[in-house]
N, C-alpha and C positions, 0 to 999 in steps of 0.2 A: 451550520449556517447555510443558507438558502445559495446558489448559485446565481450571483449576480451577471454575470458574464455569458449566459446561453444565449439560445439561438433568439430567443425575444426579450427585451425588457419590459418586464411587465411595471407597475406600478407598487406604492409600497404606500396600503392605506389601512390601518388600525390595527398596524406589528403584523400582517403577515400582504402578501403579493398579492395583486388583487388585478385584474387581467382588463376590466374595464367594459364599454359597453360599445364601443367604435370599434370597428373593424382595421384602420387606418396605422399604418407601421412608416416610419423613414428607415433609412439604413443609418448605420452606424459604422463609419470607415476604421480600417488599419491607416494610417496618411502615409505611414512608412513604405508601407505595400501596396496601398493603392488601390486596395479590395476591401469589398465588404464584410468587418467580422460581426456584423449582428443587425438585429433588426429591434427597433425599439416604439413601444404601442406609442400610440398620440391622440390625447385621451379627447374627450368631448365634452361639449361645458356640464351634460349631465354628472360626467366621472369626475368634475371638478366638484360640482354641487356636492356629490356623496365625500369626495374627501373632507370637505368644508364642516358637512354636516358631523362627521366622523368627529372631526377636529372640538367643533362646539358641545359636542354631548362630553368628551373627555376634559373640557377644560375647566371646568371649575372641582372637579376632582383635584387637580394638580396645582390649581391655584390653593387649592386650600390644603396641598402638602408641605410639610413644615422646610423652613428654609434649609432646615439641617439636612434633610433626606434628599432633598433638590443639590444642596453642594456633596452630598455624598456618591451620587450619581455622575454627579460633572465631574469629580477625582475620577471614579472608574473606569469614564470615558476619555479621559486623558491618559491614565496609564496604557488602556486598551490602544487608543490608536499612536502612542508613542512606541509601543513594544512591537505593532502591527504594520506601520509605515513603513515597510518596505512591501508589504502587500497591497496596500493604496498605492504607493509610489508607480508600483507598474500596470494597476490599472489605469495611472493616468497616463503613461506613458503609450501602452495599447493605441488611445483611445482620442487623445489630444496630440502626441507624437514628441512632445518635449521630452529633452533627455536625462533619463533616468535621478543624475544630480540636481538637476532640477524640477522636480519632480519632488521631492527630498525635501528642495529649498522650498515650496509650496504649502508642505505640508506641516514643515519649522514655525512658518511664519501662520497658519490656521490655528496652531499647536498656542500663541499666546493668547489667544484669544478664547479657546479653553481652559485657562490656568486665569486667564482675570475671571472669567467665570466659576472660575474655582472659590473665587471673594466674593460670592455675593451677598453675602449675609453683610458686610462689609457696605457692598453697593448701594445696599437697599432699607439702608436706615433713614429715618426719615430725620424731622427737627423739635426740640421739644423747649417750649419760652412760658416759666412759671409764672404765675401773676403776673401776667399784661395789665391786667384789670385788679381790682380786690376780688380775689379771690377764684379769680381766671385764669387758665391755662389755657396754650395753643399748641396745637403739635401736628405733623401730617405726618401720612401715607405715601407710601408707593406701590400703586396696584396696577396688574395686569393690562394691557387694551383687552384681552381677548383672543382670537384667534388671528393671527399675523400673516401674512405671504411673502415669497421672498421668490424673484427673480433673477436666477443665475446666468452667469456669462459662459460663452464654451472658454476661455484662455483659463481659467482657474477654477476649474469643476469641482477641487478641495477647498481652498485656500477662503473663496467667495463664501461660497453655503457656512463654512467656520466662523466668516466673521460678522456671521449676522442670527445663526438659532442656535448656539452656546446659551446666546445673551439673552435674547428672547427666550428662548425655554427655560432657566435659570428664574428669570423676572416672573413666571408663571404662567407665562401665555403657551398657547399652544400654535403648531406650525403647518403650514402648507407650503412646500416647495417644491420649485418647477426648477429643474437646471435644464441647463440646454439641451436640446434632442440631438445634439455631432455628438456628446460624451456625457450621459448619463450616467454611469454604473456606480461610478463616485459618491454621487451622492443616494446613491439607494446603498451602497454600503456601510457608508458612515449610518445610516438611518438602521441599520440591520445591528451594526457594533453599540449603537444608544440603547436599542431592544435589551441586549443583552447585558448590558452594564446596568439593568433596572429599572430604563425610563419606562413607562405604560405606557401600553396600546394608545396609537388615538394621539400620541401628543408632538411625534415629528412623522409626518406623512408628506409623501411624493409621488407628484403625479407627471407624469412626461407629456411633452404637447408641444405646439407650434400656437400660432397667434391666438388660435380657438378657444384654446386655453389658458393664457396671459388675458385674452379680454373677459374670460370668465370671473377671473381671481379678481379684475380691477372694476370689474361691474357688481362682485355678490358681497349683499348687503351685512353680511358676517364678519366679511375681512376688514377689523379696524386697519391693518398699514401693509405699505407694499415695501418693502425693498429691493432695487433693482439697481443691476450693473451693468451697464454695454455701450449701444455707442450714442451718439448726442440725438440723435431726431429721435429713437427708440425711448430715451430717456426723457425728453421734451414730452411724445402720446402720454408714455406712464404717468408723468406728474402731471397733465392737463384730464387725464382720463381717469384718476385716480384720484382726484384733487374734487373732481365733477362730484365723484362717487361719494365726498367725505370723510376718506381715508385719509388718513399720516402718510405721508412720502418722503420715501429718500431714494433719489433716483442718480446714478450717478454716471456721467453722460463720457464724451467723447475727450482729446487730447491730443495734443500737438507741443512736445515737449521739447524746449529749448536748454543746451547746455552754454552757455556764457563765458568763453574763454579770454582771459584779461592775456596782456603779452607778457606779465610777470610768470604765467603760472609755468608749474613745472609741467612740461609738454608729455614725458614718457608717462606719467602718472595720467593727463588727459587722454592719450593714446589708449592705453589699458582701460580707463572707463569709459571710455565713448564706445569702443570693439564690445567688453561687456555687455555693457547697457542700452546698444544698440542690437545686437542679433541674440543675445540670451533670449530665450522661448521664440525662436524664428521672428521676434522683433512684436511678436501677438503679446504684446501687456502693453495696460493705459498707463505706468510708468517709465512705456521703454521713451529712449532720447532715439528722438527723430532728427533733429535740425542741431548741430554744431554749429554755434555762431563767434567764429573768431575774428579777432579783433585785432587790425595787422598789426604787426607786421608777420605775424607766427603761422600764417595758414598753410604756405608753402610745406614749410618742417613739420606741421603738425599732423600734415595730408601725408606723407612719406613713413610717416611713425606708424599711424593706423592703417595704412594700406603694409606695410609690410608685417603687420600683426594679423590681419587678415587670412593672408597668404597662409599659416603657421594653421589656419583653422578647418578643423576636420568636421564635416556634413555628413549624416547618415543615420541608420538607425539608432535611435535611442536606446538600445541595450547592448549598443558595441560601443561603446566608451566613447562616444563623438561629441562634440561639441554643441552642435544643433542638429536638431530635426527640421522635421518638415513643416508646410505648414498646411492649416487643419484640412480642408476641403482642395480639389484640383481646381472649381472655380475663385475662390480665396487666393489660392497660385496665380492663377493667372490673371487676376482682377489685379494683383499687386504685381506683376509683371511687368503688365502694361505702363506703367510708370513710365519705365526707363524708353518707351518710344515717346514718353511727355516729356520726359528730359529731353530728350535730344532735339523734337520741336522747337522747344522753350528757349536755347540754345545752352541750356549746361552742359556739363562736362563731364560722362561717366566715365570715372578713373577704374573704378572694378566694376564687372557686368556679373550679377550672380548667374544669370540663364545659361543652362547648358552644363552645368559645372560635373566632375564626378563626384559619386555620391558613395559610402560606404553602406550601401541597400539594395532595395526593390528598386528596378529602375524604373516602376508605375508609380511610384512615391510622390506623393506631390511637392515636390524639390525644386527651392529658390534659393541661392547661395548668397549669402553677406555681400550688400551692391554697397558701393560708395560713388556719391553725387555729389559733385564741386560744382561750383559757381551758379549752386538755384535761385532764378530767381525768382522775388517775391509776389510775383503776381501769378506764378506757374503753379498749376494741381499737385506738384511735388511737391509746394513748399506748405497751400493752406490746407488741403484736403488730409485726412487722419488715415495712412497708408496701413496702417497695423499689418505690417512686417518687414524681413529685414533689409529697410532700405534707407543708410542714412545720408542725410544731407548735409552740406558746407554750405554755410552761407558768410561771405566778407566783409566786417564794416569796419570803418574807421574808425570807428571810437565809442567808448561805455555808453555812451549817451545813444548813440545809434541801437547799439546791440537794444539796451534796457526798451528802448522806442518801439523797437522790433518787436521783442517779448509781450509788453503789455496790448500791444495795438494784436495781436491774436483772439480771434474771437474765444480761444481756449484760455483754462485757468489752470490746469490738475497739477503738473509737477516743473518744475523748473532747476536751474543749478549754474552755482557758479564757480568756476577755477580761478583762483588767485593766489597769491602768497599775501597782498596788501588786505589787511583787517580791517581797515578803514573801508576799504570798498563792496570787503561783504557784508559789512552791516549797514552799509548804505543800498546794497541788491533789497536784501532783506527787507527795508524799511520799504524801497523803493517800488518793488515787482507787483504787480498784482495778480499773485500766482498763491493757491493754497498752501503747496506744499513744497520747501525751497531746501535745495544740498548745499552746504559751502563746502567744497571737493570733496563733496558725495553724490555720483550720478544719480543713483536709485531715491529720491529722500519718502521713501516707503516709511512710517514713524514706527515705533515699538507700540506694542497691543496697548498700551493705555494710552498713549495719545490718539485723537482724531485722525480719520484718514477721508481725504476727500476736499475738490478744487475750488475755483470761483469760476465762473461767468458760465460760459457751456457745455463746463465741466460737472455742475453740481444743479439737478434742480429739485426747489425742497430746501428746509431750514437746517435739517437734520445733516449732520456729516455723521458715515460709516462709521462702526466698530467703536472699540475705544469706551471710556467710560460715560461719553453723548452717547453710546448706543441705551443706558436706562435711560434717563428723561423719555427717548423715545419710545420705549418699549413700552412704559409704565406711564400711565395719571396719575397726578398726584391731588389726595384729600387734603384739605387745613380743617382740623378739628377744634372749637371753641368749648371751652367745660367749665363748667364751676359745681362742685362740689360741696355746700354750704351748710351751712343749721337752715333749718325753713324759713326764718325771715330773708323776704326776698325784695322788699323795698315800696309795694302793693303796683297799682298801676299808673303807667308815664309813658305816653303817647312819643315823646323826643327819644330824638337819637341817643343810645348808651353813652354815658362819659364817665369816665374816670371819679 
């Protein structure tokens, strides 16, 4: 296998590296350490055109491989990267700085979404209605678009690219994907591990780039669909710009993720998921909980729970057993640093300051330590702007109806949650939130591979939600086939509309 990890990242177009025609590299950081471990090419819209073009010659080859040989390939590539995840696990870790267990957890939850693709013989049956007519059949299809693109986020360099060209390549299209240029290696390994599990040349190609190259993907007139993950204006160009172009989009934008504490709920279990679900991956996932919005009388006690669970929590490289790492870039640090000089304007309260903290690493590491913000308020950049990292917030209200007011008046949709013991009140959140995807005393409510993933308002733009068994419709057209089969009397000529 090819050395993903040298000193350039080259591109990965028709099963082998292919070095491109730009001369243009970014760095590619250790965040732990604070130093550059590589340099990754950034391709140019000609080197997109040649992937594309790659892509198009290979694909009706593979659209016209039998579904059997298509699922037997997705097995091999699930054993391969389930047997092999501990060797992804630390390239993410390299590369993105999240720590090694999580890392793990990434690769767990990309892992179902190769095993529903393992069904797609399953998936991709279409519908079959005998004599509609005398002596008429209807039945459809589900076929390819064609050639697909798919735009990654740097937070989940595995996890992302999994839950969108299993399914697509599975469904018969073939793929072009760009992951981010802070942590590429990811996904030109999993593309290297498909190579070898059987898939042909030509049919999952990566091209590394920066904007040059996302507007190549969303301007060239090959790519039937985009799928993209990141943040909400980023998400908004894709689907307006993509949308222009007459592509499919699934574009899935920004978040600001509210947890709902009712005063019945049991507080040390809120404590434990709010610490979780607030600094797991340095607080960089559009799942993480930003804003704790308790409901008094419990903020006091609850703020004392979490702050001394914090305390307990170990910062540092992600291969020395620590808790959290860094986060990705030192401007990213410090862009999410500055927050807590907008707190203290604003006039909240920082009960913990992550800045400065010691760290078990490099002390170039770009290191922000688990901050906790009481009394934010609502009109402060802490509370509406998407911080993506670890900084979470307390916000006070008096009562369900306030909290639930809060929630929905966000211009965000993606994930939300609520604590309680009272049943009646979480199936009234439920009913009530206008959020996609909702925990009842579940922080994370990330769904399992066959349900849909993905939010409402300027969280989601595009019809299409992520992954899940909505990833065919999208992937695939569907034909309705009209037949009849008959002796040769056929009725002779009649100008009206067919009837029964």
């Amino acid at each position: 296998m090819t050395d993903v990890q040298n000193s350039l990242v080259q591109h990965w177009v028709g099963g082998e590296a292919f070095a491109g025609t730009s001369t243009r590299t970014a760095p590619v950081y250790n965040p732990a350490r604070g130093a550059v471990a590589r340099e990754v090419a950034l391709a140019s819209t000609a080197d997109v055109d040649h992937a594309v073009s790659v892509a198009a010659v290979a694909q009706p080859g593979w659209a016209g491989t039998s579904i059997a040989k298509r699922q037997q390939i997705m097995f091999a590539f699930r054993e391969a990267l389930n047997a092999r995840k501990d060797e992804l696990a630390a390239i993410l870790t390299e590369e993105h700085g999240k720590v090694l267990s999580d890392a793990a957890g990434e690769i767990a939850r990309g892992l179902e979404i190769v095993e529903l693709a393992c069904s797609i013989p399953q998936l991709l049956k279409g519908e079959y209605s005998e004599n509609v007519s005398t002596g008429v059949d209807v039945y459809s299809l589900k076929q390819p678009l064609g050639v697909v693109g798919i735009i990654s986020p740097f937070n989940f360099p595995a996890m992302v690219p999994l839950w969108f060209f299993p399914l697509a390549i599975a469904a018969g299209n073939t793929v072009v994907l760009k992951p981010s240029e802070k942590d590429p290696s990811a996904s030109l390994w999993m593309a290297q591990v498909m190579k070898e599990c059987g898939l042909p040349d030509g049919v999952l190609n990566v091209v590394n780039g920066d904007k040059e190259a996302v507007d190549a993907l969303l301007e060239h007139p090959e790519i039937a669909s985009i799928s993209f993950v990141g943040s909400t204006p980023i998400a908004r160009y894709i689907y307006e710009t993509a949308s222009k172009n007459g592509k499919r989009v699934q574009a899935l934008g920004g978040a600001k993720n509210h947890m709902l504490v009712l005063p019945d709920a049991d507080l040390d279990l809120v404590a434990d998921s709010a610490v979780n679900a607030g600094f797991g991956s340095a607080g960089e996932r559009c799942m993480a909980v930003s804003v704790v919005v308790a409901v008094e009388p419990v903020a006091d006690e609850l703020i004392d729970k979490i702050r001394s669970r914090m305390s307990g929590l170990k910062v540092g490289d992600g291969t020395r057993s620590c808790d959290m790492g860094p986060l990705i870039t030192q401007e990213h640090r410090d862009k999410v640093a500055s927050y807590l000089d907008v707190a203290a304007e604003d006039g909240a309260e920082i009960v913990v300051d992550g800045r400065g903290i010691e760290v078990d690493g490099d002390a170039n590491g770009f290191w922000l330590g688990p901050t906790l913000v009481d009394k934010v308020p609502t009109t402060s950049r802490v509370y509406t702007d998407e911080i993506f990292g670890p900084v979470l917030s307390v916000v006070r209200v008096k009562t369900y109806e306030e909290g639930l007011a809060l929630i929905n008046g966000s211009q965000y949709g993606n994930g939300t949650a609520i604590f309680t013991n009272d049943g009646g009140a979480a199936r009234r959140f439920q009913n009530e939130v206008t959020v996609g995807m909702i925990g009842i005393n579940v922080p994370i409510p990330v769904p399992v591979g066959y349900y849909s993933f993905g939010g409402w308002k300027n969280s989601l733009f595009g019809d299409a939600k992520a992954y899940g068994t909505q990833a065919i419709p999208f992937f695939t057209r569907e034909k309705a086939i009209t037949s009849r089969w008959l002796d040769p009397s056929h009725g002779g000529i009649n100008l009206g509309f067919p009837q029964n």
